[in-house]
C-alpha positions in Angstrom: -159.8 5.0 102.2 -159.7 9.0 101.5 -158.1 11.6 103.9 -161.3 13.6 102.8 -163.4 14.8 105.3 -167.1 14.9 105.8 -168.1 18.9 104.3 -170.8 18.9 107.3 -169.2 21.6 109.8 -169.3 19.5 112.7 -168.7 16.2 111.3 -165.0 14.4 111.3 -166.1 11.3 109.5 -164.4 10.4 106.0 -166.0 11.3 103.2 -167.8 8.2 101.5 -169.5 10.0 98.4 -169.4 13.2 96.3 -172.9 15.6 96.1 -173.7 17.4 93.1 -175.6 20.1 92.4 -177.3 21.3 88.9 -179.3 24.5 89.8 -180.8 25.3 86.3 -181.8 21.3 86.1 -183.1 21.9 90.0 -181.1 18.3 90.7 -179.0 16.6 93.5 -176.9 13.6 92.6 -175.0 11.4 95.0 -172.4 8.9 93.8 -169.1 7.0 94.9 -166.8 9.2 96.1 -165.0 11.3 93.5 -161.5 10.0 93.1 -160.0 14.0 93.3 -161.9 16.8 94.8 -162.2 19.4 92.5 -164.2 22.2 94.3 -167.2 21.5 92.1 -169.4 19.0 94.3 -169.6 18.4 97.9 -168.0 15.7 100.1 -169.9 13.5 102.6 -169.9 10.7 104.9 -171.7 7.5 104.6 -174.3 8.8 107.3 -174.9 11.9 106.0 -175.0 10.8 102.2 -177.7 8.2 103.1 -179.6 11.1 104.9 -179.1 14.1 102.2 -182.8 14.5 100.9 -183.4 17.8 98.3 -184.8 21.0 98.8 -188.5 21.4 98.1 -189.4 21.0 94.1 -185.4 19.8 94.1 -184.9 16.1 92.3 -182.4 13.3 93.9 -180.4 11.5 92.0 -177.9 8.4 93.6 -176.0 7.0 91.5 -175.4 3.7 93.6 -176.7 2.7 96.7 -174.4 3.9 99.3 -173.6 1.5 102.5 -171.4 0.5 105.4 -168.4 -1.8 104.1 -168.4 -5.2 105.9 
């Protein structure tokens, strides 16, 4: 489990995947969880990671299917 939080303002949840954005390619990716946060993606929870969709003529990319842990 990470000490990283959620990058939603009003959400305390741990973060359960890294976002990644590629402006010139106009693409969002979603994957595991980076294993160090390097201030190039964001961080997000299982909830909200599940939820992200992209920005009108954006493409989304996940990387794995994200989902609750038994």
């Amino acid at each position: 489990m990470s000490d990283r939080r959620c990058s939603k303002p009003t959400c305390s949840q741990n973060a359960a995947a890294t976002v990644t954005l590629d402006y010139e390619g106009s693409t969002v990716a979603v994957g595991l969880l980076a294993p160090d946060f390097a201030g190039e993606g964001y961080d997000l929870c299982l909830r909200h990671a599940q939820r992200l969709t992209p920005a009108h003529g954006w493409r989304l990319i996940r990387h794995v299917e994200l989902r609750d842990e038994p």
